[in-house]
C-alpha positions as CSV (number, residue, x, y, z in Angstrom):
1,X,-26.3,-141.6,-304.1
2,X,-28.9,-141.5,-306.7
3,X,-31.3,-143.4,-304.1
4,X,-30.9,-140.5,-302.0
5,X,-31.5,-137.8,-304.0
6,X,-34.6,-139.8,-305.4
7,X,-35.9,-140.0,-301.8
8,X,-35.6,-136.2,-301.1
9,X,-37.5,-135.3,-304.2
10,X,-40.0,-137.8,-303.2
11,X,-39.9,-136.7,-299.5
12,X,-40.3,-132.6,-301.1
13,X,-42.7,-133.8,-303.6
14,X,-44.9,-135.1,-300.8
15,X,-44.9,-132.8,-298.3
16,X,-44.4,-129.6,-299.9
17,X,-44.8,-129.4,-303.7
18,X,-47.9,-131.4,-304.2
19,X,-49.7,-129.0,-301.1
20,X,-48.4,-125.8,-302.4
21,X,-49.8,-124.4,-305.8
22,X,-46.3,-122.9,-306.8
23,X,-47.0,-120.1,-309.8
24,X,-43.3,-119.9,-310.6
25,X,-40.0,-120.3,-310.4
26,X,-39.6,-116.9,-308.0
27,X,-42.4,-118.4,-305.7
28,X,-40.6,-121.6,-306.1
29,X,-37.3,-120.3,-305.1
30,X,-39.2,-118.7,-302.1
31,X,-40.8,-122.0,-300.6
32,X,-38.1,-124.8,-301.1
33,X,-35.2,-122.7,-298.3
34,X,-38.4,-122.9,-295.9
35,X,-39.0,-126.3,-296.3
36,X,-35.4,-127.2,-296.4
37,X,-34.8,-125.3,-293.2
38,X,-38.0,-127.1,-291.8
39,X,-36.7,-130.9,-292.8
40,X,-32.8,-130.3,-291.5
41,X,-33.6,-128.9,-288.6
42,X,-36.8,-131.2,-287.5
43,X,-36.7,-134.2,-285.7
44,X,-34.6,-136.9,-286.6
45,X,-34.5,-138.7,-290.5
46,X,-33.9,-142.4,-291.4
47,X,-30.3,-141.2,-292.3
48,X,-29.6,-141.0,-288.8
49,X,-28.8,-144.5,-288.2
50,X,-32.5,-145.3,-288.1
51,X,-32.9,-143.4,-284.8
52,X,-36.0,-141.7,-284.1
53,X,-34.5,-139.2,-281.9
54,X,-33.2,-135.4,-282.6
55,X,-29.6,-135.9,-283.3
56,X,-28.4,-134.4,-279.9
57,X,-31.0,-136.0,-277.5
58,X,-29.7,-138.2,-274.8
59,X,-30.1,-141.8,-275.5
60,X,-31.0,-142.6,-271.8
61,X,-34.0,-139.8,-271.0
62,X,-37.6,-139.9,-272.3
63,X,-38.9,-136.1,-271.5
64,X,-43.3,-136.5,-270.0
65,X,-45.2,-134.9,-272.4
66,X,-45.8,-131.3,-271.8
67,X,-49.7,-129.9,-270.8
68,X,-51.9,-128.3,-273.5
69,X,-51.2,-125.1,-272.8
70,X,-47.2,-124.9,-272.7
71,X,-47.3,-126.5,-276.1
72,X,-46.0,-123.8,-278.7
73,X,-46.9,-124.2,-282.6
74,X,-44.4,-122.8,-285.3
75,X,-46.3,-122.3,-288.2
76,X,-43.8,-122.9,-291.7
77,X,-44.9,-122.5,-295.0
78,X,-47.9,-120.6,-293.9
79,X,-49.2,-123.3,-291.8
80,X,-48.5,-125.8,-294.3
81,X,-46.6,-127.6,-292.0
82,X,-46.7,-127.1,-287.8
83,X,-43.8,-128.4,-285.8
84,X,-45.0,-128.6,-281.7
85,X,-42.1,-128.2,-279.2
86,X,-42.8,-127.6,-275.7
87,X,-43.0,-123.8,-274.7
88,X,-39.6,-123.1,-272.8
């Protein structure tokens, strides 16, 4: 247990903390639900059995990659961090 929570501040640290000049604990408070909405609902983690697919992909299908232009950005943390999904 103490492994994991040393890996999630390590993981925060890294991609969120050490790229954000945070002024205070309100502004704090304000960017750590972002990025925790961000990492849960992302692509798949090591804690899911080592599987680098999205928890409720299918096994069996590998999806083409989508053109340029149906590719949609969604900007968190002010652009901090940019998670690409194909446009529906």
């Amino acid at each position: 247990m103490n492994a994991d929570a040393e890996r999630l501040v390590r993981t925060v640290r890294a991609e969120c903390t050490d790229r954000v000049l945070v002024i205070g604990e309100r502004h704090l408070r304000a960017v750590l639900p972002q990025y925790a909405e961000h990492y849960n609902t992302g692509g798949s983690h090591q804690g899911h059995d080592m599987s680098l697919r999205a928890p409720d992909d299918s096994p069996d299908i590998i999806p083409p990659p989508a053109p340029a232009h149906r590719i949609r950005r969604k900007p968190v943390l002010g652009g901090l961090i940019n998670p690409y999904r194909p446009a529906a």
